[in-house]
N, CA, C and O atoms as a GROMACS GRO file, in nm:
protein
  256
    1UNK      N    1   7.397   9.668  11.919
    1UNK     CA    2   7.412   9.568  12.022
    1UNK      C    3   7.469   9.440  11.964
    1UNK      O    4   7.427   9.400  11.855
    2UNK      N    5   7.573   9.364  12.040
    2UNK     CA    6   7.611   9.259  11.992
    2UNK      C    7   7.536   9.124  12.058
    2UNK      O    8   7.486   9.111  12.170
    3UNK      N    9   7.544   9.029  11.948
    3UNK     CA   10   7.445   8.906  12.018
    3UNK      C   11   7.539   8.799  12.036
    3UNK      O   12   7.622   8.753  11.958
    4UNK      N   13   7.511   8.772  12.144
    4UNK     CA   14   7.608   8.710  12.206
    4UNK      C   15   7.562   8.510  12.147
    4UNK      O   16   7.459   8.444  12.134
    5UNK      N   17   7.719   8.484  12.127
    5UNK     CA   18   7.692   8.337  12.109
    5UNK      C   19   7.590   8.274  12.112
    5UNK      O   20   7.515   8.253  12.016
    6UNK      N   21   7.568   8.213  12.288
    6UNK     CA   22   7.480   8.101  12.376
    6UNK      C   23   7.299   8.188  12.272
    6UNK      O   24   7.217   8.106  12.232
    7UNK      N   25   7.274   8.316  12.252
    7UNK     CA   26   7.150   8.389  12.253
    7UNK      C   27   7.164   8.342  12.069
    7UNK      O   28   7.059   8.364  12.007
    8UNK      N   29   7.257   8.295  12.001
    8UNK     CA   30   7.214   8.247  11.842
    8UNK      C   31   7.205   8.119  11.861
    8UNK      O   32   7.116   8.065  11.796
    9UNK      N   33   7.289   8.030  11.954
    9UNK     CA   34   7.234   7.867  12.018
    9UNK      C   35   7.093   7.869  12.036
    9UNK      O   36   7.019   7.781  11.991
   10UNK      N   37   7.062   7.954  12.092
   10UNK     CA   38   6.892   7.957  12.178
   10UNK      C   39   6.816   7.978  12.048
   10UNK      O   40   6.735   7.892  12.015
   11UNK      N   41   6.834   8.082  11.974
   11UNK     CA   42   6.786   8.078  11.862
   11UNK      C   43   6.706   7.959  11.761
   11UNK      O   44   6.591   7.919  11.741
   12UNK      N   45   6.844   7.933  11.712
   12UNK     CA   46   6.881   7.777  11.616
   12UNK      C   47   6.825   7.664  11.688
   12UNK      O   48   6.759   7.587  11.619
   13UNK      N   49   6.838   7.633  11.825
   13UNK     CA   50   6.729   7.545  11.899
   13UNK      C   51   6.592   7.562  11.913
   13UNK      O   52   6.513   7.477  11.956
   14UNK      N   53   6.565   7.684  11.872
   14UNK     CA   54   6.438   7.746  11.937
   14UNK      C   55   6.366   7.650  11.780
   14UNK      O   56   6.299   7.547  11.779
   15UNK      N   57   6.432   7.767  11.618
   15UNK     CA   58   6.414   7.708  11.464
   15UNK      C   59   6.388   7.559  11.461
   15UNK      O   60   6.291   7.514  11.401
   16UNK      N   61   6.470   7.486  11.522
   16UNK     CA   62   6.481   7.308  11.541
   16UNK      C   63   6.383   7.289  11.599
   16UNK      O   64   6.304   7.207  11.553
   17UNK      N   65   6.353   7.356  11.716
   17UNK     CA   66   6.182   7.246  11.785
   17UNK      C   67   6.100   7.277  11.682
   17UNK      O   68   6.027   7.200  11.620
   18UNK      N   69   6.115   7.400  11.666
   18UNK     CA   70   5.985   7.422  11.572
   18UNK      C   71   6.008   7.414  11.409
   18UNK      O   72   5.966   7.498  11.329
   19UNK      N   73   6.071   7.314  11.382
   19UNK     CA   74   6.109   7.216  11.265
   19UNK      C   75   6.062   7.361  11.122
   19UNK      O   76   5.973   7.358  11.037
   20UNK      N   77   6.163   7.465  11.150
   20UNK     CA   78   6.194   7.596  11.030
   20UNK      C   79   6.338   7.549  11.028
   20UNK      O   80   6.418   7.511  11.113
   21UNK      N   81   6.337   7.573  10.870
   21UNK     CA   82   6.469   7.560  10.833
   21UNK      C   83   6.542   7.704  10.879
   21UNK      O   84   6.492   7.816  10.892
   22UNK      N   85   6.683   7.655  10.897
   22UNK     CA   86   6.788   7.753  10.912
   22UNK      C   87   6.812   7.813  10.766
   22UNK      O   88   6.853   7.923  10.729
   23UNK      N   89   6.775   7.709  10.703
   23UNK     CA   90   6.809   7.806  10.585
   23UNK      C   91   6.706   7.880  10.533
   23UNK      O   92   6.739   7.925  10.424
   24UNK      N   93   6.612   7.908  10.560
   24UNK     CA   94   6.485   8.027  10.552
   24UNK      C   95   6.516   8.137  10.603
   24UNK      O   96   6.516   8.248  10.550
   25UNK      N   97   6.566   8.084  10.799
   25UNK     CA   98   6.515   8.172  10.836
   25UNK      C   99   6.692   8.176  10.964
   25UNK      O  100   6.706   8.104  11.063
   26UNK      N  101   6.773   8.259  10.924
   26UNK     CA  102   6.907   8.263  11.005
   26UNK      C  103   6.851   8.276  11.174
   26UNK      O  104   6.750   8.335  11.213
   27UNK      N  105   6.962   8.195  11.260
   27UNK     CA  106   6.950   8.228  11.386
   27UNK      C  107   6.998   8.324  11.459
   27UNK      O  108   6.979   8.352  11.578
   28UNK      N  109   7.073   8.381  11.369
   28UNK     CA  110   7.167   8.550  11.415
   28UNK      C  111   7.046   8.615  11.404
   28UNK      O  112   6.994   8.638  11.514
   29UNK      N  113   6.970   8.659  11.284
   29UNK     CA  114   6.857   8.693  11.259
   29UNK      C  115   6.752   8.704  11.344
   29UNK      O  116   6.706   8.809  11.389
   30UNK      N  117   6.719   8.606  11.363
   30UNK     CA  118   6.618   8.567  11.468
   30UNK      C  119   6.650   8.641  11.597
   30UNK      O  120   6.568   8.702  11.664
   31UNK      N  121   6.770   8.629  11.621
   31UNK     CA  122   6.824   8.683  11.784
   31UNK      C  123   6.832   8.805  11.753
   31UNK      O  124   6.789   8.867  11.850
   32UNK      N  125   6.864   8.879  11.670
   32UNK     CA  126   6.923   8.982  11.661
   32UNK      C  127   6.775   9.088  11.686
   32UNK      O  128   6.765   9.186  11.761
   33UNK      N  129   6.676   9.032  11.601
   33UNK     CA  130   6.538   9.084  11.537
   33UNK      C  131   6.456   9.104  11.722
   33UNK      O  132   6.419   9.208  11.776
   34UNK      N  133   6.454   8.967  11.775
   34UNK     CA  134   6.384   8.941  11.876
   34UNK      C  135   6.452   9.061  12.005
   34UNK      O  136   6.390   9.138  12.079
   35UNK      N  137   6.618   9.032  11.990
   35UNK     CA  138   6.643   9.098  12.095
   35UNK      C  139   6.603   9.274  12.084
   35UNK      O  140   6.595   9.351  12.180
   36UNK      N  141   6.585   9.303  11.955
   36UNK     CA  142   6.586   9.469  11.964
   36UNK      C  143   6.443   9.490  11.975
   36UNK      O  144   6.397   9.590  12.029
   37UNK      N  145   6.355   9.378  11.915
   37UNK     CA  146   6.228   9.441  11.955
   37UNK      C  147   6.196   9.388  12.116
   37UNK      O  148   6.091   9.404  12.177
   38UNK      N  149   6.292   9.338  12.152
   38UNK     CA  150   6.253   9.292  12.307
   38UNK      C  151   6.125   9.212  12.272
   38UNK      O  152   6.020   9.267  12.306
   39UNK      N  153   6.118   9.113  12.220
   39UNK     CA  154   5.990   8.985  12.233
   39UNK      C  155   6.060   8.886  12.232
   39UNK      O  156   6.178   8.911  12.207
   40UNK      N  157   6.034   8.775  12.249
   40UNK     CA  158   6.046   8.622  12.258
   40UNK      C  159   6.095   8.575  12.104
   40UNK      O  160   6.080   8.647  12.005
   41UNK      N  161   6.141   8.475  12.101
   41UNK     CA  162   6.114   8.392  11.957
   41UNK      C  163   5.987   8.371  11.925
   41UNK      O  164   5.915   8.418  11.837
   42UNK      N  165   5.959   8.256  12.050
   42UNK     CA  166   5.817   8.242  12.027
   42UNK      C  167   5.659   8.370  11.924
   42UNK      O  168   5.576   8.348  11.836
   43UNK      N  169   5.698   8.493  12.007
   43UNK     CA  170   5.618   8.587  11.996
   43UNK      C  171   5.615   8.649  11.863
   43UNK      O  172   5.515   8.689  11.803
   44UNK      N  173   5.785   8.650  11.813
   44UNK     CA  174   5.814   8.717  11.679
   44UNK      C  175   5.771   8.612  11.591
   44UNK      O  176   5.694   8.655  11.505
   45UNK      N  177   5.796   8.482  11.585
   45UNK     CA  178   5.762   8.387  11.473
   45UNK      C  179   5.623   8.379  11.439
   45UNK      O  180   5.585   8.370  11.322
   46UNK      N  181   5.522   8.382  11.571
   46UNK     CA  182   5.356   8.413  11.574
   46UNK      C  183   5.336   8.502  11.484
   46UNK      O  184   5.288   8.470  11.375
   47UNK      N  185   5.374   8.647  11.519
   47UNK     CA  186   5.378   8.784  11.464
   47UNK      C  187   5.415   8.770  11.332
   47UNK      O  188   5.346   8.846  11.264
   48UNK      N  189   5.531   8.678  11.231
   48UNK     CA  190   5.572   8.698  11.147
   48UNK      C  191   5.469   8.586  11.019
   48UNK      O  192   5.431   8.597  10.902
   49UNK      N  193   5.460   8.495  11.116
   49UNK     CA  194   5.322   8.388  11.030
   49UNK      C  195   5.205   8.444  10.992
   49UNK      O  196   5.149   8.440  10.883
   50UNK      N  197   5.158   8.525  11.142
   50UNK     CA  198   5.011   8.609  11.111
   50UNK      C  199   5.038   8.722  10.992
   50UNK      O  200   4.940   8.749  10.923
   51UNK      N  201   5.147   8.781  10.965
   51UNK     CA  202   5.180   8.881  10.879
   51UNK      C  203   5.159   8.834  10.735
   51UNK      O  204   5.083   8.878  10.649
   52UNK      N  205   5.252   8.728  10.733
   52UNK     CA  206   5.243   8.612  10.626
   52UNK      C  207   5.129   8.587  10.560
   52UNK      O  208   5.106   8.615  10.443
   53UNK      N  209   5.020   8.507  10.678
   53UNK     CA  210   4.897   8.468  10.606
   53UNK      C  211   4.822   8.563  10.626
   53UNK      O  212   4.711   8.514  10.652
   54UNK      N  213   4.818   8.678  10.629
   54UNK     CA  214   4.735   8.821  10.633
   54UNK      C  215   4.653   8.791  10.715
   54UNK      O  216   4.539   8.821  10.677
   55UNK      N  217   4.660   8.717  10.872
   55UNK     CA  218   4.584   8.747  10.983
   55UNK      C  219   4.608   8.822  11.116
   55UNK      O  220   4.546   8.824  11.223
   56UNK      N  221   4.734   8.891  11.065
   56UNK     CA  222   4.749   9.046  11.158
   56UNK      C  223   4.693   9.137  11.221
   56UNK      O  224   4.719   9.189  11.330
   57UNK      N  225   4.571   9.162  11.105
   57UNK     CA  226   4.524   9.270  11.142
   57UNK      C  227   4.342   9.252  11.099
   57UNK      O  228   4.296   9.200  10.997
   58UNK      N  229   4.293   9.292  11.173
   58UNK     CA  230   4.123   9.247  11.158
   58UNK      C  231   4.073   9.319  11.101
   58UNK      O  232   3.960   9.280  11.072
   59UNK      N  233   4.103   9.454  11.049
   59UNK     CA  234   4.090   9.513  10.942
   59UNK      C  235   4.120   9.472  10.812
   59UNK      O  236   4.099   9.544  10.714
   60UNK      N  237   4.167   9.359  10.805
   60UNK     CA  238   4.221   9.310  10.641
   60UNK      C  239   4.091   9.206  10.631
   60UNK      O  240   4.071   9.153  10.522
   61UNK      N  241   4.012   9.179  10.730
   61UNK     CA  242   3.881   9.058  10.708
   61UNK      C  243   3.770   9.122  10.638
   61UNK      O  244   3.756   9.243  10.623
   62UNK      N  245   3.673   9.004  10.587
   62UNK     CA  246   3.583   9.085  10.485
   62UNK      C  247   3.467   9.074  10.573
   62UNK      O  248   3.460   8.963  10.626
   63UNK      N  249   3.391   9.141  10.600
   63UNK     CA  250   3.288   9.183  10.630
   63UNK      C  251   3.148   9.076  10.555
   63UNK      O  252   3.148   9.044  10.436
   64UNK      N  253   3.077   9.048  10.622
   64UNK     CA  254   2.940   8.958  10.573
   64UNK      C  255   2.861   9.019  10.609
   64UNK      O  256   2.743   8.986  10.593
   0.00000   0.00000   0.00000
C-alpha cells in the first residue's frame, strides 16, 4: 500500500504535538506502521512506550 502525502503530514504533526523527534522516530514510518496495523498514531505510540518500559504485558509483573 502506498502512503499517501497529506497521511506522512498527519504523521510528522501528530511526532510535533507530542514533542518525539523525527529523527528517532520517521513519519513515513509511523504512517506506514499505523496504517497496516489499522490503529491510530495515538494507539501505536501507547503500544510502543508500554513495550519499551516492559508494561505490555501483566505477565512480565512480579508477584508479592
Amino acid at each position: 500500500m502506498a502512503i499517501k502525502p497529506e497521511e506522512i503530514r498527519q504523521a510528522k504533526k501528530f511526532l510535533e504535538n507530542k514533542k518525539i523527534s523525527i529523527k528517532k522516530v520517521k513519519p513515513i514510518l509511523l504512517a506506514t506502521v499505523s496504517k497496516d496495523l489499522e490503529v491510530s498514531f495515538s494507539q501505536l505510540t501507547d503500544t510502543i512506550t508500554k513495550v519499551l518500559n516492559g508494561t505490555a504485558y501483566s505477565s512480565n509483573k512480579k508477584k508479592h
